[in-house]
C-alpha positions in Angstrom: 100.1 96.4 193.7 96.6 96.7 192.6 94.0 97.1 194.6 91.7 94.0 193.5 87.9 94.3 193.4 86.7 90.6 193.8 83.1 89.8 192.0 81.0 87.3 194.9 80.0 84.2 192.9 80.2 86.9 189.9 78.0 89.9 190.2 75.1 88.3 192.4 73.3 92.4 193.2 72.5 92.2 189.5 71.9 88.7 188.5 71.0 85.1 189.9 74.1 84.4 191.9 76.8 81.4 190.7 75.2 81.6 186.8 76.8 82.2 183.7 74.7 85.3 183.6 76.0 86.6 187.1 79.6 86.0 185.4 79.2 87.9 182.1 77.8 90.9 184.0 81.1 90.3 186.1 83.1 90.5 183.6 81.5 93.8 182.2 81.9 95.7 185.0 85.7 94.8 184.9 86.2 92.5 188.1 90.1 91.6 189.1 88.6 88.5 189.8 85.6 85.9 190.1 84.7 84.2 193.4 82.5 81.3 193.2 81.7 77.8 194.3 82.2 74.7 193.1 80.5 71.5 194.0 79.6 67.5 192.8 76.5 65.5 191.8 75.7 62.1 192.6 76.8 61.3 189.4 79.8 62.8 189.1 79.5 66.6 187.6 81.4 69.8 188.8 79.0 72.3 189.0 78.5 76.1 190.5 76.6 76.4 193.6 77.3 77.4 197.2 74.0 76.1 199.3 74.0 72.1 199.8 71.2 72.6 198.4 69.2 74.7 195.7 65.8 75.6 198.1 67.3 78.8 198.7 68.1 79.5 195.0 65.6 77.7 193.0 62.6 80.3 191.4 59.2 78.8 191.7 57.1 78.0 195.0 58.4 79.3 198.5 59.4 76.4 200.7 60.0 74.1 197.5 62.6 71.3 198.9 64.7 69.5 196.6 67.4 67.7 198.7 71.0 68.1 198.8 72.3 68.2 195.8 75.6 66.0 196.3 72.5 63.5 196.4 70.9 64.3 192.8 71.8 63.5 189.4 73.2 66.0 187.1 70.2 66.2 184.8 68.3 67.0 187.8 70.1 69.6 189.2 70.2 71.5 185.7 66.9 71.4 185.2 66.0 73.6 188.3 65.4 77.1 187.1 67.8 79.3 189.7 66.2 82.8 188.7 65.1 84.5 185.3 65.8 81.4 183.5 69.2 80.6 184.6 70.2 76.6 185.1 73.2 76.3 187.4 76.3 76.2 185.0 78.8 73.2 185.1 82.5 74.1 186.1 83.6 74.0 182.1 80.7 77.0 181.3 81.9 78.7 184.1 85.6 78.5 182.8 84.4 79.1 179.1 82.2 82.2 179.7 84.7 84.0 181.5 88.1 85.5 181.2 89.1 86.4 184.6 91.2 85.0 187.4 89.0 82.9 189.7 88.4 82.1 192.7 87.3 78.3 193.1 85.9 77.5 196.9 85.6 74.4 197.3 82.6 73.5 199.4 82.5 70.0 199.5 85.8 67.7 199.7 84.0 64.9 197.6 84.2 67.2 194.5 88.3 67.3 195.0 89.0 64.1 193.1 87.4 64.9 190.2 88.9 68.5 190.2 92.1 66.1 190.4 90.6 65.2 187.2 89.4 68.3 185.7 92.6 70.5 186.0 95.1 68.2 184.2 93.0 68.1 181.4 92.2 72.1 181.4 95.2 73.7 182.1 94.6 77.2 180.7 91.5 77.3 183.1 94.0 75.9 186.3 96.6 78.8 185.5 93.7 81.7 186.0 92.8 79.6 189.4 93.3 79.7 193.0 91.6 77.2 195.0 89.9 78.5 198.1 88.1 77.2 201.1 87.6 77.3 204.6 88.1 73.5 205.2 91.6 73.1 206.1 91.3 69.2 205.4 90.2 70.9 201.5 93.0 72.6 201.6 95.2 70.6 203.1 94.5 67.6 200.4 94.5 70.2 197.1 97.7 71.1 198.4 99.0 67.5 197.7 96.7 66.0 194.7 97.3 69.4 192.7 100.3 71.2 194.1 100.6 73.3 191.2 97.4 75.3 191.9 98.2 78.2 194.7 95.4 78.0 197.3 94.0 80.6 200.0 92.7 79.8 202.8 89.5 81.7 204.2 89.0 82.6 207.7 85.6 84.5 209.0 87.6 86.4 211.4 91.6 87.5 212.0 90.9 85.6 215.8 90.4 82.1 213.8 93.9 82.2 212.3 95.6 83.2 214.7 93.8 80.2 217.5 94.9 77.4 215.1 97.4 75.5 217.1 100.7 76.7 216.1 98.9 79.9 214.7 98.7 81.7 211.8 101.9 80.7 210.3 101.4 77.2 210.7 98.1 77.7 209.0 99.4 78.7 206.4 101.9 75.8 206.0 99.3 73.3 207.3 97.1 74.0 204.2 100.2 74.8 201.5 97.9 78.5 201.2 99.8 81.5 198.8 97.4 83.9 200.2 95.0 84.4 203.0 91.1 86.0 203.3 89.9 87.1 206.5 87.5 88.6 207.6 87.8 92.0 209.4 87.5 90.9 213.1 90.8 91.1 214.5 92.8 92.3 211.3 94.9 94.9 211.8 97.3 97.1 209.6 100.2 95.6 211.9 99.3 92.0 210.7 98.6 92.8 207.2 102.1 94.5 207.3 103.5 91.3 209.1 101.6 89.1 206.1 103.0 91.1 203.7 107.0 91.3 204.9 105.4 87.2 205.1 105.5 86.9 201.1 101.3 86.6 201.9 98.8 88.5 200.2 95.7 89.6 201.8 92.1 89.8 200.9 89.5 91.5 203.3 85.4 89.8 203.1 82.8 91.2 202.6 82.7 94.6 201.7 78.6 95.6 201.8 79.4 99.8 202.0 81.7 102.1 201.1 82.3 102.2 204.7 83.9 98.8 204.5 85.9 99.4 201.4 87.5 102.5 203.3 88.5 100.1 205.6 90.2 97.6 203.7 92.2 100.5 202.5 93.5 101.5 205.8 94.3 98.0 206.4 96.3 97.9 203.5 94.7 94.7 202.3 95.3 93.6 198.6 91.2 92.9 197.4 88.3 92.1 198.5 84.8 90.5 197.7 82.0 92.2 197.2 78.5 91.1 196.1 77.8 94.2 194.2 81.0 95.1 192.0 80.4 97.5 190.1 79.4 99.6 193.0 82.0 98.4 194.6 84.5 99.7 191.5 83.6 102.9 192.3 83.2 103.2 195.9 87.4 102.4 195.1 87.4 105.2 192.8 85.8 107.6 194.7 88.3 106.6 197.8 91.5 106.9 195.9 90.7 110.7 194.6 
């Protein structure tokens, strides 16, 4: 298999992070797959975003609050200019300016129902999609209300799967997960080997330096997420001559 170079919320080193713009420049460079984020406004909209809120993102004055978004209307969240004139993309612009395998975090559980919605009606978009999150109630509940979709769940650290109670294994049937993202702490090429003879794929986060992608190599994991992939690309390159 593969090694897969995963772009983080599309290609956030060379555009405004979670945009359609981020996505296209994704795509360019040649991604395996997308990561990003999805979340919901008051009113009801699937949009792209990882903060609970868009201070961090917005252009314009430093120290400009807005509020969380799950609190504001759609037309206000669009409106907010999230750098060089991007607007934060609904999850049907995401899905139409892209061609890639993606992988949807979900980072709020209030935006599950109306992906319970969203996927029936889409399902060319739900067959390039695995769900993602590090909630295990998120995953947990996708499991049952869209079975059909293969979920991962994310871990910041090897340690973290392995202190669920039960362990890893019974984090993996706890939250119905196809494939697993860890980070490095912990992760050895014994487990990944373990994961593997498992039927579970692997994907190492983040990789910031060549350093790391060497790593994830040795490991023998499958991908992994990097902010910056087209650098990324051929750090891979230049490791596999």
């Amino acid at each position: 298999m593969a090694f897969a170079i995963v772009g983080h919320r599309g290609a956030m080193a060379e555009a405004p992070e979670n945009t359609i713009a981020s996505f296209r420049v994704a795509e360019e460079v040649g991604v395996d797959e997308l990561e990003t984020d999805v979340r919901i406004s008051s009113d009801g909209q699937l949009f792209m975003l990882h903060d609970a809120t868009l201070d961090r993102t917005a252009a314009g004055p430093a120290g400009r609050e807005l509020g969380p978004v799950a609190e504001l209307t759609w037309s206000e969240i669009s409106a907010v200019d999230v750098g060089g004139g991007e607007r934060v993309p609904t999850l049907e612009q995401m899905y139409a300016a892209t061609t890639r395998f993606v992988q949807l975090e979900i980072k709020d559980l209030a935006a599950i129902d109306a992906l319970t919605d969203f996927f029936p009606q889409h399902p060319g978009y739900a067959e390039r999609t695995i769900l993602t999150g590090f909630s295990i109630e998120a995953m947990a509940t996708v499991a049952k209300k869209l079975p059909e979709i293969p979920r991962g769940i994310i871990v910041s650290k090897w340690t973290t799967a392995e202190a669920h109670p039960g362990g890893y294994r019974q984090l993996i049937e706890d939250t119905g997960s196809s494939r697993i993202h860890s980070g490095a702490e912990g992760l050895t090429a014994e487990v990944v080997k373990q994961l593997h003879n498992e039927g579970v794929p692997v994907h190492g986060w983040p990789t910031r330096d060549a350093g790391d992608l060497r790593r994830w190599l040795e490991l023998g994991v499958d991908g992994t997420t990097s902010d910056d992939p087209r650098t990324a690309r051929r750090w891979l390159a230049e490791a596999l001559r």
